[in-house]
OpenMM code with the backbone's topology and positions (N, CA, C; nanometers):
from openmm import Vec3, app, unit

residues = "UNK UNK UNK UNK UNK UNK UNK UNK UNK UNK UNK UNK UNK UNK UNK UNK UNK UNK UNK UNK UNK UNK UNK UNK UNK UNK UNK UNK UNK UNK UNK UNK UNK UNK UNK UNK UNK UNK UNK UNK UNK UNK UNK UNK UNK UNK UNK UNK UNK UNK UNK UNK UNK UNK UNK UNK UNK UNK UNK UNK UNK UNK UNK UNK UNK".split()
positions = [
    Vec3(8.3788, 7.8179, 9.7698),
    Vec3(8.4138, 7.9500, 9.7220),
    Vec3(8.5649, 7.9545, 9.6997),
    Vec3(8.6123, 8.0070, 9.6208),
    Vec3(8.7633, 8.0256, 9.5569),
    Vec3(8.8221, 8.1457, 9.6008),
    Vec3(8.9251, 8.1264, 9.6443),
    Vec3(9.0030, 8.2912, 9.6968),
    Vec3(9.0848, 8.3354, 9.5904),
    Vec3(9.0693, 8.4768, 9.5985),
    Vec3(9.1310, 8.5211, 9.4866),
    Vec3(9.2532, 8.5579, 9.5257),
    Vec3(9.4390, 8.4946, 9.5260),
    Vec3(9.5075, 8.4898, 9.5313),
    Vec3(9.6213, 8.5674, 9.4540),
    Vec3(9.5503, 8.5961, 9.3888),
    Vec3(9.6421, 8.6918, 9.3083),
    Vec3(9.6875, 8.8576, 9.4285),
    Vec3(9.8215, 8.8450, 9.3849),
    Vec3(9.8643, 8.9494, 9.4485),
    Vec3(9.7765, 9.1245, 9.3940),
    Vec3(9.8056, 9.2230, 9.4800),
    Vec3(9.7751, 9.3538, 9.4207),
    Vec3(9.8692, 9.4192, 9.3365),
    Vec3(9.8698, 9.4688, 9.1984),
    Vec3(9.9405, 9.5415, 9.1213),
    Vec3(10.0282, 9.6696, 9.1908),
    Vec3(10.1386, 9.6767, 9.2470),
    Vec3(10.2525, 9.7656, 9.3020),
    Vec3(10.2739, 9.8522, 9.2089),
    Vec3(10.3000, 9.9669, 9.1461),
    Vec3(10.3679, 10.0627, 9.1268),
    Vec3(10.4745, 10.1034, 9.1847),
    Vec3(10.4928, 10.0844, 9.3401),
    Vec3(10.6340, 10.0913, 9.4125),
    Vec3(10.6831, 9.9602, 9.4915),
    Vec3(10.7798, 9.9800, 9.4967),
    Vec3(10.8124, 9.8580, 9.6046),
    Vec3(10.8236, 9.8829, 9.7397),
    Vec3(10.7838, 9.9964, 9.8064),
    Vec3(10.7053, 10.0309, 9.9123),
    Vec3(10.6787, 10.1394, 9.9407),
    Vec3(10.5334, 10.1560, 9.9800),
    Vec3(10.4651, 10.2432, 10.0737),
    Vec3(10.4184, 10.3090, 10.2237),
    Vec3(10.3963, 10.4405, 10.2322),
    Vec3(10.4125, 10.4637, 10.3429),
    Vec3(10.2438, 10.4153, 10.3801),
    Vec3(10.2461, 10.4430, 10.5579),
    Vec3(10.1275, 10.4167, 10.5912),
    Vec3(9.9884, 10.5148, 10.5408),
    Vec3(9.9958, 10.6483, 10.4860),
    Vec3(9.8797, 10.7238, 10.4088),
    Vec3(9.8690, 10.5963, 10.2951),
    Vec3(9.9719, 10.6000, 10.1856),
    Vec3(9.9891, 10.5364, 10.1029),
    Vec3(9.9050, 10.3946, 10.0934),
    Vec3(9.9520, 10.3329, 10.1875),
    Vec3(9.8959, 10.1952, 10.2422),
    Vec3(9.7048, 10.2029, 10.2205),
    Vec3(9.6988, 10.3138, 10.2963),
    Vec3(9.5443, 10.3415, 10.3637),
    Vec3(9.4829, 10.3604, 10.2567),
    Vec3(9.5209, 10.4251, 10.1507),
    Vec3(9.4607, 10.4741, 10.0202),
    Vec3(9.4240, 10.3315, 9.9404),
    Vec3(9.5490, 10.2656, 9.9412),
    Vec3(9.6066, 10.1485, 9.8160),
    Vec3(9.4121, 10.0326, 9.8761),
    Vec3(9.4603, 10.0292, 10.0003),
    Vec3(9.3745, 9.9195, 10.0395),
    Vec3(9.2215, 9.9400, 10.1069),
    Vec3(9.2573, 10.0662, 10.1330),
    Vec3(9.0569, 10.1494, 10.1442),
    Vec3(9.0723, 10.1290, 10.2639),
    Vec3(9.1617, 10.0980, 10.4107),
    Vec3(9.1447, 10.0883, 10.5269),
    Vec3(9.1684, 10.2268, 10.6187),
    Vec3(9.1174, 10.2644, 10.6938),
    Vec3(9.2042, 10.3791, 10.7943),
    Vec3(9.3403, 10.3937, 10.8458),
    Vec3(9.4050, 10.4873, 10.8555),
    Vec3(9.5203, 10.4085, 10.8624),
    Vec3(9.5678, 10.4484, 11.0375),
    Vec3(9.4433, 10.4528, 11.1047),
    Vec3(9.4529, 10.4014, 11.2223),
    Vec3(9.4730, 10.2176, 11.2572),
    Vec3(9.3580, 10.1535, 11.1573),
    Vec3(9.3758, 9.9946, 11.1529),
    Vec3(9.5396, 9.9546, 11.1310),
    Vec3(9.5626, 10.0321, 10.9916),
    Vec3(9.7291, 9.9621, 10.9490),
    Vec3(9.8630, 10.0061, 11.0970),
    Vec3(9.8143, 10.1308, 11.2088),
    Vec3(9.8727, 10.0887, 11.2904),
    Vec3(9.8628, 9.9615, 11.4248),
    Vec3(9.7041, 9.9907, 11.4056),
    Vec3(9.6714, 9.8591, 11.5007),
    Vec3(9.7766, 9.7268, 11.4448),
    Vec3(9.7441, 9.6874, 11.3100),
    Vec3(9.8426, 9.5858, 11.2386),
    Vec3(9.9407, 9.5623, 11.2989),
    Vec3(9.9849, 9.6723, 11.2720),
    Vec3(10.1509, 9.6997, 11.2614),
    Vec3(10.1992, 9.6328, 11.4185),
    Vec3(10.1353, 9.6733, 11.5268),
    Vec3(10.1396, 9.6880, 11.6682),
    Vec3(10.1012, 9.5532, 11.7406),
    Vec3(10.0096, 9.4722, 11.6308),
    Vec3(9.9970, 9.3215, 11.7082),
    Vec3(10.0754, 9.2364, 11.5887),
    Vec3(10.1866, 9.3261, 11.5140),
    Vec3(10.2707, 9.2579, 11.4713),
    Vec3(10.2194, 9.1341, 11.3373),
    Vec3(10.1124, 9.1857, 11.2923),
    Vec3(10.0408, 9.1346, 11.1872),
    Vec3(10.0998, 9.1726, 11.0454),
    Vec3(10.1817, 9.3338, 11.0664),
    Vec3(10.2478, 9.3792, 10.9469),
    Vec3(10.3524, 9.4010, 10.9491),
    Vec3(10.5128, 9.3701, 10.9381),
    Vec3(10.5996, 9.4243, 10.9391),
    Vec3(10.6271, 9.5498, 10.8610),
    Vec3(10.7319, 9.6397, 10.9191),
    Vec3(10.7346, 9.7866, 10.8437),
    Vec3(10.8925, 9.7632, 10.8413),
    Vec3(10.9303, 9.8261, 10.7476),
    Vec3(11.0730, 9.8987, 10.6923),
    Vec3(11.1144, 10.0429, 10.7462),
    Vec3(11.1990, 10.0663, 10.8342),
    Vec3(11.1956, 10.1838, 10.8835),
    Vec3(11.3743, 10.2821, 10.7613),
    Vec3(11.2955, 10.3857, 10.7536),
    Vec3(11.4522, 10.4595, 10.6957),
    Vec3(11.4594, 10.5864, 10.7539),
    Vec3(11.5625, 10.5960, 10.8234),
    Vec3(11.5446, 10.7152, 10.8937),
    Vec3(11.4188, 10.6788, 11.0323),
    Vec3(11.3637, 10.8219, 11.0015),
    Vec3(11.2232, 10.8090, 11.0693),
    Vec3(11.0606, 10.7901, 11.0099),
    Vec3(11.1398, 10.7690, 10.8796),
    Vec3(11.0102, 10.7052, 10.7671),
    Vec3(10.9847, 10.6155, 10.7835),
    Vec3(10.8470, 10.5024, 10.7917),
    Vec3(10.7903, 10.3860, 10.8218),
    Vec3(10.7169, 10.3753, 10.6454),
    Vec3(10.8270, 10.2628, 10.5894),
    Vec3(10.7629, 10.2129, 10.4702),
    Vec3(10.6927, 10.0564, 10.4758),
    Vec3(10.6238, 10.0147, 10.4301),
    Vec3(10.5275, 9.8816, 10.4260),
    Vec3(10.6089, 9.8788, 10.2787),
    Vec3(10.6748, 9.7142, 10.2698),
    Vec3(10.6806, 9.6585, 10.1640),
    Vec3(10.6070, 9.5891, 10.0524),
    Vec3(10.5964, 9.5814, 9.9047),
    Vec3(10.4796, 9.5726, 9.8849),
    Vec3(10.4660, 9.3877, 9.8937),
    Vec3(10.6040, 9.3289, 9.8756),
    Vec3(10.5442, 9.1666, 9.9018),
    Vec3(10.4799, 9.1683, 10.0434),
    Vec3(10.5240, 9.2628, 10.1833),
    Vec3(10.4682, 9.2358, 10.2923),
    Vec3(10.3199, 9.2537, 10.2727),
    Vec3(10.3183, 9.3469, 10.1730),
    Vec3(10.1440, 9.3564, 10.1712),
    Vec3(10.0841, 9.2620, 10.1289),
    Vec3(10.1522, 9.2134, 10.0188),
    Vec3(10.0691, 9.0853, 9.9749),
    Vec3(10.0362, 8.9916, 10.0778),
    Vec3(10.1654, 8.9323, 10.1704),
    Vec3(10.1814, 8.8507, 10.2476),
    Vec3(10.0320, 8.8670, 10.3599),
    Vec3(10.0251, 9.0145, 10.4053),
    Vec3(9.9323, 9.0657, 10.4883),
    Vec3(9.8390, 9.0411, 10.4736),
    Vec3(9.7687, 9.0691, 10.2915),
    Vec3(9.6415, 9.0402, 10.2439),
    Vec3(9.5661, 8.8932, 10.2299),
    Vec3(9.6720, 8.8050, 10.2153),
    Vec3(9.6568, 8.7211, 10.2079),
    Vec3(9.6166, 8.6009, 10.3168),
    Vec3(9.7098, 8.6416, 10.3982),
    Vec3(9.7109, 8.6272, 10.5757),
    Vec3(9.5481, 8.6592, 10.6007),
    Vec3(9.4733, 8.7469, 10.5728),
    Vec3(9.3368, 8.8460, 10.6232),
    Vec3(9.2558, 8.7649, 10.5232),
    Vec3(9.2754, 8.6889, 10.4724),
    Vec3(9.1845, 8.5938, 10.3671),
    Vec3(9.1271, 8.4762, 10.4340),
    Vec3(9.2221, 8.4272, 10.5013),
    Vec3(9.2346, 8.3631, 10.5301),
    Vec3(9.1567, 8.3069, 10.6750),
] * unit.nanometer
topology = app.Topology()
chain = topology.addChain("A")
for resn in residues:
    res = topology.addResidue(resn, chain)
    for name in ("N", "CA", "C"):
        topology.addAtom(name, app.Element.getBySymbol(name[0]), res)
């Protein structure tokens, strides 16, 4: 079977965690579990928590795997 490697199409170069939850159909209780065993790195500004979108790729790809 062949993995499909292609990254996901971005519109931004990062998203918040709703954002995230929407983009990838997960809860975004899971994307904190992620986040918390350090599976996802986040971008913090302020007190905003953005997900980058190469980290996402990196993430998705990682979960393919």
């Amino acid at each position: 079977m062949q993995q499909n490697t292609t990254p996901v199409q971005h519109d931004k170069l990062a998203y918040s965690i709703r954002e995230l939850s929407k983009l990838v159909g997960i809860c975004e209780r899971k994307i904190y579990y992620e986040i918390e065993q350090g599976k996802l790195k986040i971008s913090r500004i302020g007190r905003r928590i953005l997900i980058r979108a190469n980290e996402i790729d990196r993430w998705l790809q990682e979960a393919e795997s």
